[in-house]
Every structure is written in C-alpha cells, then in structure tokens.
Backbone as JSON Lines, residues from 0, in Angstrom:
{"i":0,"aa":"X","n":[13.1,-9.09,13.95],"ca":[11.92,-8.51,13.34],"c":[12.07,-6.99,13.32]}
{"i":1,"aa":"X","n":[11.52,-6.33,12.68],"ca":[11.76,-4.77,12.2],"c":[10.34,-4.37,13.18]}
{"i":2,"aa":"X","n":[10.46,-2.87,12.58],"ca":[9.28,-2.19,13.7],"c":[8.03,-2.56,12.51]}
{"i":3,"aa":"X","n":[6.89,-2.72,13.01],"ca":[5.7,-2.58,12.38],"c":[5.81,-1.4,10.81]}
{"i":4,"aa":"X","n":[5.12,-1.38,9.9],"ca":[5.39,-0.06,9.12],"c":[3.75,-0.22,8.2]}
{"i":5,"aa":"X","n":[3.41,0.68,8.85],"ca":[1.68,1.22,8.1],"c":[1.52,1.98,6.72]}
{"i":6,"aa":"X","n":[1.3,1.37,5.29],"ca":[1.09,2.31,4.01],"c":[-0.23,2.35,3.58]}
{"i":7,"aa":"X","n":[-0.68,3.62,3.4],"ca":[-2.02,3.65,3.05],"c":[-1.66,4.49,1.59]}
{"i":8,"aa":"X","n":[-2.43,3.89,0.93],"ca":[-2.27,3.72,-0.59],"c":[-4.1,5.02,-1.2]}
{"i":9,"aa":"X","n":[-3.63,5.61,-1.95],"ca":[-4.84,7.06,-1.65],"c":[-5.2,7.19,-3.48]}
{"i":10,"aa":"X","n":[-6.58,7.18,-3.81],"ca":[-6.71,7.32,-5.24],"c":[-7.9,8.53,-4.72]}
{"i":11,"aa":"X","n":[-7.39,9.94,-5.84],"ca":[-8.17,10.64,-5.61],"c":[-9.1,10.7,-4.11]}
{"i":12,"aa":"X","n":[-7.9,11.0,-3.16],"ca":[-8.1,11.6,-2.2],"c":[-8.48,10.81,-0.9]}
{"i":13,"aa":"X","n":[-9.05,9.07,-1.85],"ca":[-9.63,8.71,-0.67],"c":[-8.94,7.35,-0.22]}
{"i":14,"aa":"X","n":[-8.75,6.79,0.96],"ca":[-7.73,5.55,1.08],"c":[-8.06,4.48,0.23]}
{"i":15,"aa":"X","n":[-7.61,3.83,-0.57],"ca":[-7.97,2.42,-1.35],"c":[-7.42,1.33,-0.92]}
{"i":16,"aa":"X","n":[-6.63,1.17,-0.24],"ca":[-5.92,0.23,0.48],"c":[-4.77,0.16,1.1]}
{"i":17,"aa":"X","n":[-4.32,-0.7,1.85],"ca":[-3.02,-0.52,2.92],"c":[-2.73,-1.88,3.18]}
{"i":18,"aa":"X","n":[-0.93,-1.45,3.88],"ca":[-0.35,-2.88,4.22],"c":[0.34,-2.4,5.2]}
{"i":19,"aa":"X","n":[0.05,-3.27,6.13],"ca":[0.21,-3.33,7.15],"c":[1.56,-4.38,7.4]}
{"i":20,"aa":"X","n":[2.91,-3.96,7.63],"ca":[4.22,-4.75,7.18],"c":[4.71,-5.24,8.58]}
{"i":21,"aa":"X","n":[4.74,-6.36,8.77],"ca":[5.14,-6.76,10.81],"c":[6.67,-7.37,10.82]}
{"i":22,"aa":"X","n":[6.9,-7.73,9.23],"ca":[8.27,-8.38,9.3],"c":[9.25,-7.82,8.24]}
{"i":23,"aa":"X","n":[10.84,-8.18,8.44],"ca":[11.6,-7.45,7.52],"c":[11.33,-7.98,6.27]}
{"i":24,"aa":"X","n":[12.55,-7.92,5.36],"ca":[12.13,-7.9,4.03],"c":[12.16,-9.75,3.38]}
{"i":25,"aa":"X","n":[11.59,-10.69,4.2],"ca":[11.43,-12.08,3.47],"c":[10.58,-12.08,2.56]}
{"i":26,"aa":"X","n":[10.84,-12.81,1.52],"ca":[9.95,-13.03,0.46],"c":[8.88,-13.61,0.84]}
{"i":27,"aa":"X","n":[7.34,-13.09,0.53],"ca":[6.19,-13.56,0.46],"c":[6.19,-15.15,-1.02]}
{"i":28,"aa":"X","n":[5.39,-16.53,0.55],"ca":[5.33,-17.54,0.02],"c":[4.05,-17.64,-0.49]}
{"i":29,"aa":"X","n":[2.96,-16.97,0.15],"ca":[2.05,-17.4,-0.27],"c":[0.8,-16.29,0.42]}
{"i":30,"aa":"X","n":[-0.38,-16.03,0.2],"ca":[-1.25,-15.02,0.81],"c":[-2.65,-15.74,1.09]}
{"i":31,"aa":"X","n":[-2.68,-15.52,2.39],"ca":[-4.46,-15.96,2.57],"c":[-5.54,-15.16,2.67]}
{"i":32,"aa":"X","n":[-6.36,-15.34,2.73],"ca":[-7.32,-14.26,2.73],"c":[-7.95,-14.84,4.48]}
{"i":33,"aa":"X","n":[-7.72,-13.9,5.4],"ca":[-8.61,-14.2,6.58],"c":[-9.94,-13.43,6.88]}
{"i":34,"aa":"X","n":[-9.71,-12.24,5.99],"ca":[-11.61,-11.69,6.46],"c":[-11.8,-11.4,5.24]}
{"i":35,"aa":"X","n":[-12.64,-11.23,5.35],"ca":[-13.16,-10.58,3.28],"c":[-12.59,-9.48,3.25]}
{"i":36,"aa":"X","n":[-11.8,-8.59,3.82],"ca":[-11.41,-7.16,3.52],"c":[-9.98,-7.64,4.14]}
{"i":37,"aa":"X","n":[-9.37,-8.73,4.79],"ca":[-7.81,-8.86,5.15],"c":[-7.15,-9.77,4.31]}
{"i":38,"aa":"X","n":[-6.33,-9.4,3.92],"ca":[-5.4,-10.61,3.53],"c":[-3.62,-11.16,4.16]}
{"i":39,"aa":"X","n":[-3.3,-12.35,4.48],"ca":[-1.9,-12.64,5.22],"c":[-0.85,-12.38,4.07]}
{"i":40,"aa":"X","n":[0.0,-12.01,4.25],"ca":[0.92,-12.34,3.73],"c":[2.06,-13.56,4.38]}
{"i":41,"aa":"X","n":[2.74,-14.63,4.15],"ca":[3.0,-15.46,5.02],"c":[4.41,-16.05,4.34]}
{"i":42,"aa":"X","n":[5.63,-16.24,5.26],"ca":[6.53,-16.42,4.27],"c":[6.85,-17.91,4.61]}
{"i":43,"aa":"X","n":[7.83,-18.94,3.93],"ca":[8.33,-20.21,3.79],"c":[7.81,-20.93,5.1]}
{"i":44,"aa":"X","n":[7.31,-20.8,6.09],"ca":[7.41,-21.29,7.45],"c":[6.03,-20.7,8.32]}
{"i":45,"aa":"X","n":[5.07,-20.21,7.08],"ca":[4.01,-20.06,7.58],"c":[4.26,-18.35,8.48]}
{"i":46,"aa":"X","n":[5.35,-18.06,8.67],"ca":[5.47,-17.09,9.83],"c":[4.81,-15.19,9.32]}
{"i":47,"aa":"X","n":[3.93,-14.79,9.67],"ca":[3.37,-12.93,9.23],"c":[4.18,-12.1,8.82]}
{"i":48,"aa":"X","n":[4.23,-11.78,7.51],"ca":[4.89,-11.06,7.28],"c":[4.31,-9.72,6.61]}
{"i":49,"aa":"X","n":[3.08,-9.73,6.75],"ca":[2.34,-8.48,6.32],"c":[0.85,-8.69,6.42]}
{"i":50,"aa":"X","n":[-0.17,-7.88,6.54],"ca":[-1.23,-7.68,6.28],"c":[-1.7,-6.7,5.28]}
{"i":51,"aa":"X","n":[-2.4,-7.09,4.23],"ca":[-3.37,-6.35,3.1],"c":[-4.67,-6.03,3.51]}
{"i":52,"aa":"X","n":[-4.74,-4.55,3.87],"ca":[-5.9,-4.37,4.33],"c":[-6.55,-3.69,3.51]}
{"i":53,"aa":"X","n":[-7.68,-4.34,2.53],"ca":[-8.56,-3.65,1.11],"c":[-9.34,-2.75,1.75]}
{"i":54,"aa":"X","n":[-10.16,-2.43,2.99],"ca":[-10.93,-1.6,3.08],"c":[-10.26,-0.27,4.08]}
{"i":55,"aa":"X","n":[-9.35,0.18,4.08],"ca":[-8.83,0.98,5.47],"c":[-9.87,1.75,5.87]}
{"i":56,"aa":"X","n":[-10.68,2.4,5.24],"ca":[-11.78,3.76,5.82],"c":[-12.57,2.51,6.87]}
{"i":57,"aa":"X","n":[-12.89,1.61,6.56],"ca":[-13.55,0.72,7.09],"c":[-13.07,-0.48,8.15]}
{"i":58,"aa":"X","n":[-11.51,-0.39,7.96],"ca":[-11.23,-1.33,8.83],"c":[-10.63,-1.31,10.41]}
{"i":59,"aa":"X","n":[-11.16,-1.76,11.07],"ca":[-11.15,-1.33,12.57],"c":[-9.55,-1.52,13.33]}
{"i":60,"aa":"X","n":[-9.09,-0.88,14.05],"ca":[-8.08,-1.3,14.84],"c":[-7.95,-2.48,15.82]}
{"i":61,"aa":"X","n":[-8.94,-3.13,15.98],"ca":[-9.55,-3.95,17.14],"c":[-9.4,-5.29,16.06]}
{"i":62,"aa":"X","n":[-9.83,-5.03,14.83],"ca":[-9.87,-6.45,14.12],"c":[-8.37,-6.8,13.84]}
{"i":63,"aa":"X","n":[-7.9,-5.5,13.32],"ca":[-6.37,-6.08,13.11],"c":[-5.49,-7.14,14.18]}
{"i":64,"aa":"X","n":[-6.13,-6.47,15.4],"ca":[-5.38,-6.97,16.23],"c":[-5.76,-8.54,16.88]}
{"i":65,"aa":"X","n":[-6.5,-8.52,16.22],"ca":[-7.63,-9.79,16.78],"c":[-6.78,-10.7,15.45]}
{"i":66,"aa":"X","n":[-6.96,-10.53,14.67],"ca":[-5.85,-11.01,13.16],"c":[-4.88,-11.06,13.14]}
{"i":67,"aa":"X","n":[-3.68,-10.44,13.9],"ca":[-2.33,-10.8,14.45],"c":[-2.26,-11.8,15.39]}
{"i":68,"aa":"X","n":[-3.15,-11.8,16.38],"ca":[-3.08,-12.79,17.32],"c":[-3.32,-14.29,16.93]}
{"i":69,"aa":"X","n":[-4.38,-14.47,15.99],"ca":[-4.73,-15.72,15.41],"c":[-3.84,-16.24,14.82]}
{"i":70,"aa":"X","n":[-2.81,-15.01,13.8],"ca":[-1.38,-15.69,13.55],"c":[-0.35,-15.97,13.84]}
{"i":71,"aa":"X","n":[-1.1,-15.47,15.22],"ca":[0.56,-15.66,16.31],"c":[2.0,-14.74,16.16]}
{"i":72,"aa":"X","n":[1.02,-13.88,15.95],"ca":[2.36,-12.48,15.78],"c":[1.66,-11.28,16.75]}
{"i":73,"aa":"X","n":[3.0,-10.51,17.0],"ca":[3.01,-9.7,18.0],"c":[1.99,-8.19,17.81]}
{"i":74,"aa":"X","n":[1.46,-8.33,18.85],"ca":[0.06,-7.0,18.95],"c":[0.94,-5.86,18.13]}
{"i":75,"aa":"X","n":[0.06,-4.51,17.59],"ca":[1.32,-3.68,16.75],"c":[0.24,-2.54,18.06]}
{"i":76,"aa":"X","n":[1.53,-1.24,18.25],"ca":[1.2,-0.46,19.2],"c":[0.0,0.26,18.42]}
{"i":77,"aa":"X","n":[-1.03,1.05,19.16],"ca":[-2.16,1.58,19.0],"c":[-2.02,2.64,17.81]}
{"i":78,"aa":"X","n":[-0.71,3.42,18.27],"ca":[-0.25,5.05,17.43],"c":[0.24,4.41,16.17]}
{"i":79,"aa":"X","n":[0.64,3.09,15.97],"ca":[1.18,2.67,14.61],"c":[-0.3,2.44,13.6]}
{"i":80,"aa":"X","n":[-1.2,2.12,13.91],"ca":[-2.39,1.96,13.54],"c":[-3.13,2.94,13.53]}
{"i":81,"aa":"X","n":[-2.93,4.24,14.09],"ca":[-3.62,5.5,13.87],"c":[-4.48,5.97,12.56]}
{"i":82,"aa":"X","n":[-3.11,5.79,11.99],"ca":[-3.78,6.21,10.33],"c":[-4.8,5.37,9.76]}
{"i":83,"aa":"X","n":[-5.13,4.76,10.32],"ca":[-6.57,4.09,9.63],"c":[-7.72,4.59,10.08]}
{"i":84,"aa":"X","n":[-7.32,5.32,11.4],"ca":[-8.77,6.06,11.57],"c":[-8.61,7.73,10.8]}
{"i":85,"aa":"X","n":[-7.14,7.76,10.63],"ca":[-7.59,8.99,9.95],"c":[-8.22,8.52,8.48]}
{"i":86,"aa":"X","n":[-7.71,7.59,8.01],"ca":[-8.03,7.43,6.82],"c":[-9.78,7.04,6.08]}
C-alpha cells in the first residue's frame, strides 16, 4: 500500500471537493456512497482505494476516520488530513 495522499480540488478560491487516496494505483471497480457528502472508491475485491469527499470545508477529520474503519482500512495520520481544516 502507498502512503495516504490528500487533493483538494479549489473553484474560485474555495474547496469544492477532495480525494482522499489510501491505495496505489488499482483500478476503481465500483463507488459507494457511505454518507451523503462521502463516497468509496473500492477495487475488484471490495478492498479502499480512495475516498471522495464532496464537502471538504465541511467535512470533519473524526468522520473520515470513523469511514476508514467501517471499511476496514488503515486510520490515515492526523497531519495527512490537515488540509481539510484549512480548507
């Protein structure tokens, strides 16, 4: 597995969305939606291979992590998730 990698995606100034990347580069099989503002990305075997996070100004560090765990993927460190509170 690769290191975690955080993109926050910016229209006129303000965050519009982010992905949150936990695995290397497997092709996405399929995407779920787990909160109204998260979405999985999930490859051949069910296994995390990203999170779509539509609201970043709004979305908490605490939920993400609560959303990795349910998929059974590994907590991402606190400072990798930073930028969502800047954002």
């Amino acid at each position: 597995m690769s290191q975690p990698h955080l993109e926050i995606m910016f229209r006129k100034g303000k965050a519009v969305a982010a992905y949150l990347r936990v695995a290397g580069q497997r092709r996405v099989a399929t995407s779920r939606q787990v909160r109204p503002t998260i979405v999985a990305d999930l490859d051949e075997e069910g296994a995390l291979l990203g999170l779509e996070l539509l609201d970043p100004r709004h979305t908490e560090v605490e939920e993400v992590q609560r959303v990795l765990a349910e998929l059974h993927a590994s907590a991402v460190a606190v400072a990798d998730l930073a930028p969502l509170r800047a954002a």
